[in-house]
TITORBA-711349 format. One record per residue (C-alpha): x negated, y negated, z negated. Coordinates in steps of 0.001 Angstrom, whole numbers, padded with zeros to 6 digits, always signed. Example, Ala and Ser with C-alpha at 12.3 -4.5 7.8 and 13.67 -1.06 7.14 Angstrom:
-012300+004500-007800/-013670+001060-007140/
This chain:
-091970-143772-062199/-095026-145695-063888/-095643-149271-063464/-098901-150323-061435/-099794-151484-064812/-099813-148199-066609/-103335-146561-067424/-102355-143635-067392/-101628-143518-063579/-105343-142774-062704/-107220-140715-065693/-105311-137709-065374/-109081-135845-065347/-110878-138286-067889/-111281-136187-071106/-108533-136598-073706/-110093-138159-076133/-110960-141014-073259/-107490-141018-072276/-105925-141124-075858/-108663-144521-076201/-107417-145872-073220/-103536-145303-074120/-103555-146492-077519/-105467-149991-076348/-102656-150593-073767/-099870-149349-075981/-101264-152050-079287/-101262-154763-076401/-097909-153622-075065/-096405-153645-078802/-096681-157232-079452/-094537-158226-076155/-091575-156396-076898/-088607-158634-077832/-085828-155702-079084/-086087-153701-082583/-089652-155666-083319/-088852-153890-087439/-089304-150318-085884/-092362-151102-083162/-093822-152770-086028/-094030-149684-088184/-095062-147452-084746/-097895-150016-084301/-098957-149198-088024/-098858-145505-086880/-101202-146509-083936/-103653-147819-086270/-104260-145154-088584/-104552-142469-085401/-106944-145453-083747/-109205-144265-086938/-108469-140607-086646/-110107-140826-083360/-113152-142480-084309/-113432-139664-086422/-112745-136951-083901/-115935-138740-082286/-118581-136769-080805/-118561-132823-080946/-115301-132342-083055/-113429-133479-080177/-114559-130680-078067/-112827-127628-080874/-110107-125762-079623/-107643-127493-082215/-109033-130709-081642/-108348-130809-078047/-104622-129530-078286/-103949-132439-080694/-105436-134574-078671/-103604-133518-075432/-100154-133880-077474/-101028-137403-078502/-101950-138097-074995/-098404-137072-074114/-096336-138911-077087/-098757-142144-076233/-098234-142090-072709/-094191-141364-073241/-094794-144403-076117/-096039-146566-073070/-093414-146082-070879/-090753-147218-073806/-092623-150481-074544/-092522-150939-071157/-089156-149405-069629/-086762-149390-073094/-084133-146777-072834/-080644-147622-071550/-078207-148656-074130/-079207-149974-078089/-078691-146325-079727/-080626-144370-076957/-083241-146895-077230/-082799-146561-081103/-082575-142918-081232/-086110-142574-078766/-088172-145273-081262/-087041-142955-084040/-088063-139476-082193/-091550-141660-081393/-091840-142898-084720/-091592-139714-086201/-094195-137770-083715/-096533-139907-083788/-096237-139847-088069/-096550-136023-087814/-099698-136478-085142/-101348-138920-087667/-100761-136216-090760/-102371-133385-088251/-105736-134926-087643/-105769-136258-091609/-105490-132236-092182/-107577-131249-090127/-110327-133977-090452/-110340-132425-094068/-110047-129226-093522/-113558-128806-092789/-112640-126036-089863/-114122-128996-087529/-117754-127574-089108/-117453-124015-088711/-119368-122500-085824/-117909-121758-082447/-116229-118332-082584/-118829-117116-080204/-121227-117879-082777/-119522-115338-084953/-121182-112507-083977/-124433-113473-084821/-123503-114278-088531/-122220-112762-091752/-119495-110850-091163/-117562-112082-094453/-118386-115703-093282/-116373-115006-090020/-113572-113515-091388/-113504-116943-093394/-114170-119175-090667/-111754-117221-089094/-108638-117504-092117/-109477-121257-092624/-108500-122068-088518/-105496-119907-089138/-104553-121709-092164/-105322-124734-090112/-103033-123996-087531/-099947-122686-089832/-099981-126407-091271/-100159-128541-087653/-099242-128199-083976/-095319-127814-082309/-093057-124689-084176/-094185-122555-081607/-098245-122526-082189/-097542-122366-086219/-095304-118894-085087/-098580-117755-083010/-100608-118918-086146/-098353-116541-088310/-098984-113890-086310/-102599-113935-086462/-102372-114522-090259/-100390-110953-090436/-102684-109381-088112/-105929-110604-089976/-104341-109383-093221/-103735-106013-092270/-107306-104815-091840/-108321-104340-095067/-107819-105993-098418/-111080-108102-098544/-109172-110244-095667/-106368-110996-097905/-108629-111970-100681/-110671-114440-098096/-106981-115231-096878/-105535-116437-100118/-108516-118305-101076/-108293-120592-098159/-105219-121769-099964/-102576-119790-097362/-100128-119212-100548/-098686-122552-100797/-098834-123310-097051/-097030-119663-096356/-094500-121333-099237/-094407-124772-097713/-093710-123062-093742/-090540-121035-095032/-089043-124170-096993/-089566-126164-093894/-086395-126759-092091/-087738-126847-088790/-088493-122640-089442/-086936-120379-087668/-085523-117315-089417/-088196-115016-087846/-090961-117194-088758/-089538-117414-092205/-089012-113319-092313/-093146-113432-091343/-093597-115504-094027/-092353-113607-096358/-094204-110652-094702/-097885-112423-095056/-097031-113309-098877/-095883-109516-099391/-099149-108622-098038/-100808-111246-100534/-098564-109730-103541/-100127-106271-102959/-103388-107339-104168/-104007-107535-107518/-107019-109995-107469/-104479-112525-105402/-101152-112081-107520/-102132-115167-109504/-101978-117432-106461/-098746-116483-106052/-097828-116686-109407/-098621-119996-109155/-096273-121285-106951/-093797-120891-109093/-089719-121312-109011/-090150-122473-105071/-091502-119278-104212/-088826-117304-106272/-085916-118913-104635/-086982-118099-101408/-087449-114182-101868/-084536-114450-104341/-082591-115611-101189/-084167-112856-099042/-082393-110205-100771/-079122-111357-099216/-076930-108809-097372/-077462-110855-094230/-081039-110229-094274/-082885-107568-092287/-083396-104677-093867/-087700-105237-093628/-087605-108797-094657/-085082-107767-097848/-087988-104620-098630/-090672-107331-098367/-088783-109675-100424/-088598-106836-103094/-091904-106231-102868/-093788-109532-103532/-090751-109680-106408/-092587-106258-107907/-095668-108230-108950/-094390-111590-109391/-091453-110397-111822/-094348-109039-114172/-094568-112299-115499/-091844-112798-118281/-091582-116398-116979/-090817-115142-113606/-088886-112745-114559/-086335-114620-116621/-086422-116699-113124/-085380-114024-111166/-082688-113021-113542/-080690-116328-113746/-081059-117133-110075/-078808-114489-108765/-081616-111975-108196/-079856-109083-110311/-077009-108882-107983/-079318-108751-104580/-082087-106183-105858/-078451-103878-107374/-076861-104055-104007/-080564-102812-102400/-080403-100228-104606/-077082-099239-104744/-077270-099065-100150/-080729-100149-098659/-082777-097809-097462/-085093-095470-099281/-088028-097016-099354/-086708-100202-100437/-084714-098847-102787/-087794-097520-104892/-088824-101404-104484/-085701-102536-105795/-085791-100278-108777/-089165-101276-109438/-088411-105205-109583/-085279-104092-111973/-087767-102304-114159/-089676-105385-114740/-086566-107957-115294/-085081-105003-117874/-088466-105283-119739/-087699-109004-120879/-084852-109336-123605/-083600-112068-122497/-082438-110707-118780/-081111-107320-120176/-077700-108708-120509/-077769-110166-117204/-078606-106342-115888/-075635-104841-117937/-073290-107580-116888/-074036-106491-113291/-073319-103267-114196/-076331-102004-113308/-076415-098238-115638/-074348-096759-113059/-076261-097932-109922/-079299-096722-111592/-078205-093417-113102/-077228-092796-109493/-080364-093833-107574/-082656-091306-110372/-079996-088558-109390/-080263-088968-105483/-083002-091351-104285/-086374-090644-103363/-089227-089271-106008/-090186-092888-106726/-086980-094793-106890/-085962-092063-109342/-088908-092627-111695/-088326-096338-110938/-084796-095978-112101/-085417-093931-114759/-088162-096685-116128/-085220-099729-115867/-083005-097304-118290/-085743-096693-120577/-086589-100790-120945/-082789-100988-121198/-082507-099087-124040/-085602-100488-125908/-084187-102649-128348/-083572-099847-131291/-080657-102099-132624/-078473-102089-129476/-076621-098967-129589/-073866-100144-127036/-076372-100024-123731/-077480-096527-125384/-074152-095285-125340/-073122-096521-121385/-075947-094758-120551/-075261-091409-122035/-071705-092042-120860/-072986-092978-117042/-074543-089599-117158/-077731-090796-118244/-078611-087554-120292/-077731-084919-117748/-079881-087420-115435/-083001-087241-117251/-083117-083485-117816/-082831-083074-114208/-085527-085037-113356/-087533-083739-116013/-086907-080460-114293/-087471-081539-111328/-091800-081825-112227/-093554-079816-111106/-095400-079044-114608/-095138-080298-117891/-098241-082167-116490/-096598-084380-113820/-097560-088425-114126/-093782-088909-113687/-092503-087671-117132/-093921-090581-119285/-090943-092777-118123/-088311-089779-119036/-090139-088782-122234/-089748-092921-123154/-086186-092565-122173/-086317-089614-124514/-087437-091944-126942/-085574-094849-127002/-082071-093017-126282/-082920-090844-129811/-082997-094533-131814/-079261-093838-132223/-078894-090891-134170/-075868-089948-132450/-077571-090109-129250/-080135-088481-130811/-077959-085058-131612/-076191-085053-128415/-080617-085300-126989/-081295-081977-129003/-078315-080311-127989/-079387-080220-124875/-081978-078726-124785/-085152-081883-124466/-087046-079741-128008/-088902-077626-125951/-089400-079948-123424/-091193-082691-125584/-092996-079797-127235/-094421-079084-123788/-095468-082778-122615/-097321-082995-126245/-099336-079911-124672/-099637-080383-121693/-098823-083686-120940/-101785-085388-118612/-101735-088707-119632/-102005-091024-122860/-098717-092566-122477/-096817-089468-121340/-097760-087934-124962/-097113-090823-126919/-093689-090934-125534/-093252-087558-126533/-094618-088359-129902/-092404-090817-130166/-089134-088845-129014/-090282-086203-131492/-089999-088813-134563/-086664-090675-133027/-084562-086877-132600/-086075-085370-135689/-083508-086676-137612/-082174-083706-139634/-084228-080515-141513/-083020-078133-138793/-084490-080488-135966/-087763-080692-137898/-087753-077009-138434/-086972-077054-134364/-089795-078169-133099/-092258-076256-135362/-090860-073141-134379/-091112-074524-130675/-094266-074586-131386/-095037-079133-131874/-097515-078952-134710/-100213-077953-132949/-100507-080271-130266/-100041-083488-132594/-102621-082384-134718/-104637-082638-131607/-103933-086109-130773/-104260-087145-134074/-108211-087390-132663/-107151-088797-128994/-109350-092219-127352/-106038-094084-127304/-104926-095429-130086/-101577-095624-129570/-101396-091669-129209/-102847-091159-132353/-100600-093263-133976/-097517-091578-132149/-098792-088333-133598/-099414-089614-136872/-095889-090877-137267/-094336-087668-135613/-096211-085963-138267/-095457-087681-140971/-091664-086984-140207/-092402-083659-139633/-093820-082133-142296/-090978-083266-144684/-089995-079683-143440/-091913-076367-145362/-092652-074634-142598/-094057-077425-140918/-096395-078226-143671/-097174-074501-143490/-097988-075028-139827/-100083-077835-140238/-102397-076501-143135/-103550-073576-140730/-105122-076293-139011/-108524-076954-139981/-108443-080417-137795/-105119-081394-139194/-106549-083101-142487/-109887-084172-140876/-107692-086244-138163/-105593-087530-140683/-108228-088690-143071/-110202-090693-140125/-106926-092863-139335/-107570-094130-143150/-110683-096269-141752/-109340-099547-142826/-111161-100531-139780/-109061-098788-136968/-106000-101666-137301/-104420-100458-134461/-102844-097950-136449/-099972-098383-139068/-102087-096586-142680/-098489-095464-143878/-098462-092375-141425/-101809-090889-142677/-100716-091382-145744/-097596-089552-145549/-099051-086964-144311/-101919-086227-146477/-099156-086710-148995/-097430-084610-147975/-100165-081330-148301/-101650-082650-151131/-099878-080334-153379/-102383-078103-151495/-105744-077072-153595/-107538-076434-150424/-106013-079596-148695/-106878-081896-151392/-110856-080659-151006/-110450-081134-147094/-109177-084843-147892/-112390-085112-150203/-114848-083760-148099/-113922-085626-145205/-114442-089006-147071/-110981-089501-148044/-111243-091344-151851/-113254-094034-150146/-110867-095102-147426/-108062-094750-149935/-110064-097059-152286/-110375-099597-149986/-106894-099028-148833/-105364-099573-152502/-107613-102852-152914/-105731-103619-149601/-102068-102911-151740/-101399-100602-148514/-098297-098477-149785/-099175-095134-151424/-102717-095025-150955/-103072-095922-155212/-100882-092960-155320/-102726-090611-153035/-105955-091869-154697/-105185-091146-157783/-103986-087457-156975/-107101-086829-155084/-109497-088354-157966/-107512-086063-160473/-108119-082938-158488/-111955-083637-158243/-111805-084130-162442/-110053-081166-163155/-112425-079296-160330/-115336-080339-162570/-114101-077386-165698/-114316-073910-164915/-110630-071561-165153/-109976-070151-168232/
C-alpha cells in the first residue's frame, strides 16, 4: 500500500516521461533521509543523476518513439518500486540488502539503455509510417538500426522478439544482410550469445542470424573481425548436445570464417576437429557436407593437419566420399587432397591409400557424369598429390586413373580441373612405360593445347607434364605432329610471363631439338630472342638451347653437298 506521500498515487495517466520527472524528484529527496546502508543509496542516487540527464535528453519528440516510451514505462516501474524501498525498507538486513542490489543494478542497466539509444541515432529516423513514402533501401536501414537497437536494450524477452525480426529481415534477400551487418549487428549478435542472461534458444538464433551474415561474401569480414570470441562460441555449438540446426549453422558460419589461416589454426586447437568429425561421421546430410567443408579449410593450413590425423579423421572422411551426399563427398574428397599436400609426408599418403582412399576416388570419379563434371578437380588433385610418393604413385596407375586423367585433360571444363590432371600426369609418370602410357592413351594432344590456355597455372601444368613426357620416343613423336606444340612452347619463353617456371619450356624444346624441322619452328616463332634474354637471366639451359638453335641457323646458311 503507498503512503499518502507517494506521487505516484495520482499520475497513473500523466505521460511517462512526466511521471518518471515526478518520481525521480521525490525519490533524490527521499534518498537523503534514509538512515540504513547510506554506502549503497549513495551509489543508487548517483544512478538517479545520470538518468535525471538522460531524460532531459529524451525531451521533446524523442520521448514519443516506440522504444523511447517502453524505457520510459520500465523506469517508471523500477522508480516507483525504488520509492517504496526508501520509504518502506524490506524486512530483515539481507532482504533489504539483496532488493538495493536488484535496484542498483536495474536502474545501472536503465541508465546504459537510454546512453545507447540516445546514440544510436534511431531517435532521428522517421516514423515507420513515414516509410512508405521514402527510399526503399533507407527503410530497410531505418528498419535494421531499431532492430539492432532493440537486440542491445529492453528485458530478455523483447531482445528474443528483436532476434526474431533480425532473422526475418535477413531472409528476404541478401541486400538486407549487407544493410544488417553494417549497422554493426555482428558484434552485438556476438555480445547477446556471450551474455549470461541468454537463453539457449536465443543463443541457437544467434548463431542462426550470424550464419545468415557468413553466407555473404561482402559481410564475411565483419565477422572475421570478431575474432577468437566468435570462434568459441560456434566451436561450442558443435557439441553433441546441440540441436541438430544450430550444430549445421554453427558449421556453416565456420565454412567462411575457417578460410582465414588465423581462424583456422583457431578452430583447430580449440577442440573444433573433434565436433565438425563427429558431424560428419553421424549428423545429418546436409550438415555433413558443411562439416566436410569446414575440415577442408582447417586441412589446408600445415599447422592443423596433425591435429586432423590425430583425430583420426582419414577414415571418417574416406567414409563420408563413399556414402554421403554429392557434396559432402566432393567436400571429403577436397580435406584428403589438402591432407596429402605436403609432397614430403608420405605417412598421411599411405593411411589414406590404406583407409581405402584409392578405391574411393575412382568411384567417385566414376560416379561424374562426364569427364566434364565441376566435381573432378578435387579427385584429379587427390590424383595428384597421392602420386608424390612413387609408391603410391604405381599402386595410382595400376588402377586404372591413365585414361582417366587423359580424359579430364580433354575434356575437363574448368582451369583447375586440367591443371590437376596436368599435374597427376607429371607426379604418376614416373617410369618409361607410364610415359609411354599416357601417349598411347592418347595425353599429348590435349597438353599441347593448354600449353596456350588464359590461366597461367594450366599452362604451366602442361608445360611440366610435357617436359616429363617427352623423355619417352614416342611421345616426342607425338608431340612433333603438332604444329602448335613448339609455337606454345616457345611463347612460355617470354621472360615476361613470370608466372611460369622457364625450365619446362625449355625441356621441352630440348627435348625436339634434335629435330631439323623443330629447330626452324623454335626460330620462326621468335625463339633465339627469348632464349637470349633468358641466358643473360643465367635461367638453366637456355645458353644451351641457344646455342643449338644459333648453330642450326649457321649451318642452314650453306647449301648440302
Amino acid at each position: 500500500m503507498k503512503s499518502p506521500e507517494d506521487p505516484t498515487s495520482d499520475v497513473t495517466d500523466e505521460d511517462d516521461l512526466l511521471r518518471c520527472r515526478r518520481l525521480l524528484s521525490s525519490l533524490s529527496a527521499s534518498v537523503p533521509s534514509v538512515q540504513s546502508f547510506k554506502g549503497k543509496w549513495s551509489l543508487i542516487h548517483s544512478r538517479l543523476d545520470i538518468l535525471t540527464v538522460h531524460l532531459s535528453d529524451l525531451d521533446g519528440p524523442d520521448s514519443s518513439h516506440p522504444l523511447s516510451s517502453d524505457l520510459l514505462r520500465r523506469l517508471s516501474q523500477t522508480l516507483s518500486d525504488a520509492l517504496s524501498l526508501s520509504l518502506s525498507p524490506s524486512v530483515g538486513r539481507l532482504r533489504t540488502r539483496s532488493d538495493l542490489d536488484s535496484l542498483s543494478a536495474a536502474l545501472d542497466r536503465l541508465a546504459s539503455d537510454a546512453d545507447l539509444l540516445l546514440k544510436s541515432g534511431v531517435l532521428r529516423d522517421p516514423p515507420p509510417s513515414d516509410h512508405r513514402r521514402s527510399d526503399g533501401r533507407e527503410a530497410v536501414r531505418s528498419e535494421a538500426r531499431t532492430i539492432v537497437t532493440r537486440l542491445q536494450i529492453g528485458t530478455t524477452e523483447s531482445r528474443a522478439l528483436a532476434l526474431d525480426s533480425l532473422l526475418g529481415l535477413m531472409s528476404a534477400d541478401d541486400k538486407n544482410v549487407m544493410i544488417v551487418a553494417a549497422q554493426g549487428a555482428a558484434s552485438v549478435l556476438v555480445r547477446l550469445i556471450d551474455s549470461s542472461s541468454a537463453s539457449p534458444e536465443t543463443r541457437e538464433k544467434a548463431v542462426s542470424a550470424i550464419t545468415r551474415i557468413s553466407t555473404v561474401d561482402s559481410c564475411k569480414h565483419v565477422l572475421i573481425a570478431e575474432g577468437v570470441i566468435l570462434l568459441n562460441h560456434l566451436v561450442r555449438a558443435l557439441d553433441p548436445g546441440g540441436s541438430s540446426a544450430a550444430r549445421r549453422d554453427a558449421c556453416v558460419a565456420l565454412r567462411s570464417l575457417s578460410l582465414s589461416r588465423d581462424n583456422a589454426r583457431a578452430i583447430g586447437g580449440r577442440g573444433g576437429v573433434s565436433g565438425l568429425l563427429d558431424i560428419a561421421r553421424s549428423g545429418t546430410p546436409s550438415s555433413q557436407a558443411v562439416a566436410a567443408a569446414v575440415l577442408k579449410n582447417l586441412a589446408a593450413v600445415p599447422e592443423v593437419r596433425q591435429n586432423l590425423v590425430d583425430e583420426d579423421c582419414v577414415p571418417v572422411l574416406v567414409g563420408l566420399a563413399n556414402s554421403g551426399t554429392a557434396e559432402a563427398r566432393e567436400n571429403s574428397i577436397g580435406c584428403l587432397c589438402n591432407l596429402a599436400s605436403d609432397e614430403g609426408d608420405q605417412e598421411i599418403k599411405l593411411l589414406i591409400v590404406r583407409s581405402g582412399g584409392i578405391d574411393c576416388v575412382r568411384d567417385y570419379w566414376d560416379a561424374a557424369t562426364s569427364p566434364s563434371d565441376r566435381c573432378l578437380e578435387p579427385a584429379a588433385a587427390l590424383v595428384r598429390n597421392l602420386s608424390m610418393y612413387k609408391y603410391v604413385a604405381e599402386i595410382v596407375v595400376s588402377a586404372g586413373f591413365v585414361a582417366r586423367l587423359v580424359a579430364v585433360l580433354e575434356k575437363g571444363s574448368t582451369p583447375g580441373a586440367r591443371s590437376a590432371a596436368a599435374g597427376a600426369v607429371y607426379e604418376a609418370a614416373y617410369d618409361a612405360k607410364t610415359k609411354r602410357g599416357f601417349g598411347e592413351a592418347g595425353g599429348i594432344r590435349p597438353l599441347v593445347r593448354m600449353l596456350e590456355a588464359k590461366s597461367m597455372e594450366e599452362r604451366e601444368a602442361a608445360a611440366k607434364a610435357l617436359a616429363c613426357l617427352l623423355t619417352c620416343s614416342l611421345n616426342r613423336r607425338l608431340f612433333r605432329k603438332d604444329e602448335a606444340g613448339v609455337y606454345g612452347a616457345v611463347q612460355l619463353l617470354d621472360a615476361s610471363i613470370v608466372a611460369v617456371d622457364k625450365r619446362y619450356p625449355i625441356a621441352i624444346l630440348g627435348a625436339v631439338s634434335e629435330s631439323r624441322r623443330c629447330r626452324k619452328q623454335m626460330v620462326a616463332a621468335g625463339g633465339c630472342g627469348y632464349l637470349r634474354r633468358l641466358a643473360e637471366m643465367e635461367v638453366e639451359s637456355a645458353k644451351r638451347l641457344l646455342e643449338r638453335l644459333e648453330k642450326g641457323k649457321l649451318w642452314g646458311v650453306f647449301p648440302r653437298a
